[in-house]
C-alpha positions in Angstrom: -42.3 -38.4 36.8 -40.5 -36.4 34.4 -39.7 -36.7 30.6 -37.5 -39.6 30.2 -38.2 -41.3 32.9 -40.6 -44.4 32.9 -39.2 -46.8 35.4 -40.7 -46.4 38.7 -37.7 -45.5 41.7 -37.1 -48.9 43.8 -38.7 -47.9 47.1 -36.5 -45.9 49.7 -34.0 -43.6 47.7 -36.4 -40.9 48.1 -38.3 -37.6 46.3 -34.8 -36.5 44.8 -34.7 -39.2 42.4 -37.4 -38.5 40.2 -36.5 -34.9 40.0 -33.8 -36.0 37.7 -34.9 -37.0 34.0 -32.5 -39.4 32.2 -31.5 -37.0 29.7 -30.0 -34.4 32.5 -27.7 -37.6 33.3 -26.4 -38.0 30.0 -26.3 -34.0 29.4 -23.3 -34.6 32.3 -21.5 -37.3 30.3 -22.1 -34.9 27.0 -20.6 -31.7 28.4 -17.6 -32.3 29.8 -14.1 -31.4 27.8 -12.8 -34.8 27.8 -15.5 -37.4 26.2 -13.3 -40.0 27.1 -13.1 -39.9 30.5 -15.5 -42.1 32.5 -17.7 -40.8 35.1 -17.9 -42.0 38.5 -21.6 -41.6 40.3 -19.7 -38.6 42.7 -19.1 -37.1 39.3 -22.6 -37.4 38.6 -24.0 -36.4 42.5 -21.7 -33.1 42.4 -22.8 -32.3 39.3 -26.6 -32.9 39.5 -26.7 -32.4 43.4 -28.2 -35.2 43.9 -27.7 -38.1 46.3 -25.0 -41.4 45.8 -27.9 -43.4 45.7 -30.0 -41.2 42.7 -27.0 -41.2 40.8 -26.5 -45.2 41.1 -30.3 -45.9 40.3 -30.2 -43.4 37.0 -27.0 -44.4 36.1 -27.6 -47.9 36.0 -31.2 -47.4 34.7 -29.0 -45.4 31.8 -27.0 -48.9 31.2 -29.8 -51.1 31.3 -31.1 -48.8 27.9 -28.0 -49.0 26.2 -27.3 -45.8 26.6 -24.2 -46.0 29.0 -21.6 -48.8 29.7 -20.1 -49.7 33.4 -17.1 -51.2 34.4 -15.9 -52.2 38.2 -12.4 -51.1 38.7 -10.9 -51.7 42.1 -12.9 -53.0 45.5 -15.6 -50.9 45.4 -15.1 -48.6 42.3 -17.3 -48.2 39.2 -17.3 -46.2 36.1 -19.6 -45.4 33.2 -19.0 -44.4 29.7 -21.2 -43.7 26.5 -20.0 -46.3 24.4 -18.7 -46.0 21.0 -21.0 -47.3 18.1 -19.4 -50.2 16.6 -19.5 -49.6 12.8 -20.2 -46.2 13.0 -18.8 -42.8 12.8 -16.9 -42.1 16.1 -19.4 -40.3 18.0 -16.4 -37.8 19.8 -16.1 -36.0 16.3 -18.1 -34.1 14.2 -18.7 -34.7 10.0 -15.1 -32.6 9.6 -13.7 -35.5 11.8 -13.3 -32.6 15.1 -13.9 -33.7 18.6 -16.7 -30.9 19.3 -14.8 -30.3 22.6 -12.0 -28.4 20.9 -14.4 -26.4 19.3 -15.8 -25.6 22.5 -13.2 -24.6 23.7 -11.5 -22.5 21.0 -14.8 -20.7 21.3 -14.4 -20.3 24.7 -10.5 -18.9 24.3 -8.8 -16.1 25.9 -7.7 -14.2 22.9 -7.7 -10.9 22.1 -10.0 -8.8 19.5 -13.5 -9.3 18.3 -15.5 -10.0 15.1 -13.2 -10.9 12.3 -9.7 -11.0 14.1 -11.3 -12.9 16.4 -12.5 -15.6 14.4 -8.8 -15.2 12.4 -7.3 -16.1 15.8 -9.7 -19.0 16.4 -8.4 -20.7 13.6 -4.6 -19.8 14.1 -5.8 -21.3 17.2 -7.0 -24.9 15.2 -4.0 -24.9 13.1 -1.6 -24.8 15.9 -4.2 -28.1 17.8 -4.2 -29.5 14.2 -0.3 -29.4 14.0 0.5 -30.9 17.2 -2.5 -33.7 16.4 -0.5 -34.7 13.5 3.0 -34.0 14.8 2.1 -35.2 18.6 5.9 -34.6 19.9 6.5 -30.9 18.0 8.9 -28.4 19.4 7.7 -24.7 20.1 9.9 -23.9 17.1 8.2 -26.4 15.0 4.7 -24.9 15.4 6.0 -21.2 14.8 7.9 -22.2 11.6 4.3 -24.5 10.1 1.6 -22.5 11.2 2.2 -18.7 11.9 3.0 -18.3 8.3 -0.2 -19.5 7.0 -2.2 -18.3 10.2 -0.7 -15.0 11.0 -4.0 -13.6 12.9 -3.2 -10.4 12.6 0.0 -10.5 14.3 3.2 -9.0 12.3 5.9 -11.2 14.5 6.1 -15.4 15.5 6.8 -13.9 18.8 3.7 -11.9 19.4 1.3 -14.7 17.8 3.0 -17.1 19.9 2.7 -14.8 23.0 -1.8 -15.2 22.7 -1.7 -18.7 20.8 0.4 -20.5 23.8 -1.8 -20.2 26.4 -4.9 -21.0 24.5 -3.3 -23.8 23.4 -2.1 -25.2 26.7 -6.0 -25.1 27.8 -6.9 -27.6 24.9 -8.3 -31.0 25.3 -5.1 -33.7 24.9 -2.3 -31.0 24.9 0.7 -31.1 27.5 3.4 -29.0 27.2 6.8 -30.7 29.1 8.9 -28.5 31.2 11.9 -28.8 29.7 13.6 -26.2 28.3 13.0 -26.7 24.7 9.1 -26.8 25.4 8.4 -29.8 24.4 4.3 -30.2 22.9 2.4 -33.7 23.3 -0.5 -34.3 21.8 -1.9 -37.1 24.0 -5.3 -38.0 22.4 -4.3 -41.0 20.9 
């Protein structure tokens, strides 16, 4: 039996369910993009290979320690969760009040350059998520005229900053962009 794990397996659901240790089933629910989401067990049996019935039996083992929450939604349907300390700091954000998510994935950004300019377009990156988190319906024209100014990265026009920052920004947790003409910018994380 592996680290983690001190229930025995209920007889039948095979080797394959002790090859998993409790803390690789919450490392699923911890690295996704979206800690808000809930997972269902297929989420959990494509991402561990595993089988239905592995994912079920750690899942709810997971519950039963407090560690995850469940739900039933529809006929058949379940979800799970980590829950959210009551009292407590939010555990989505960091000390600086950032869902660690972002960060990730700022990191993880398309942008041009290295060292230095890099990290300068990492945080023209931030400011532009900050923006639309505080201003959730901002126009395109809105974010050039707050934040290029203070976060020019580099770039000498709006237009070229605008040209690296969009994208990056579109691949953000809780962003969506409307198609209308005027380019619309949601912030949709709450």
């Amino acid at each position: 039996m592996n680290a983690g794990d001190t229930a025995a397996e209920p007889p039948g659901t095979g080797s394959t369910a002790s090859e998993f240790p409790l803390d690789a089933v919450l490392s699923v629910f911890r690295s996704r993009a979206d800690p808000a989401r809930p997972l269902t067990a297929n989420d959990v049996m494509e991402e561990l290979d595993c089988s239905r019935r592995t994912a079920h039996n750690k899942l709810n083992e997971l519950v039963e320690r407090g560690h995850l929450a469940t739900r039933k939604v529809g006929a058949r349907g379940r979800v799970w969760w980590v829950p959210m300390e009551s009292g407590g700091a939010d555990p989505r954000f960091d000390a600086a009040g950032r869902e660690p998510s972002v960060d990730a994935e700022i990191e993880r950004a398309d942008l041009p350059g290295s060292g230095e300019t890099l990290e300068r377009r990492r945080e023209a990156l931030r400011a532009a998520y900050d923006y639309l988190s505080e201003h959730p319906d901002a126009s395109t024209a809105a974010i050039l005229e707050e934040v290029f100014p203070e976060h020019p990265a580099g770039y000498e026009t709006a237009d070229e900053w605008w040209e690296h920052i969009e994208p990056a920004l579109k691949d953000l947790p809780n962003v969506d962009v409307a198609d209308d003409r005027d380019h619309a910018w949601h912030y949709v994380g709450g």
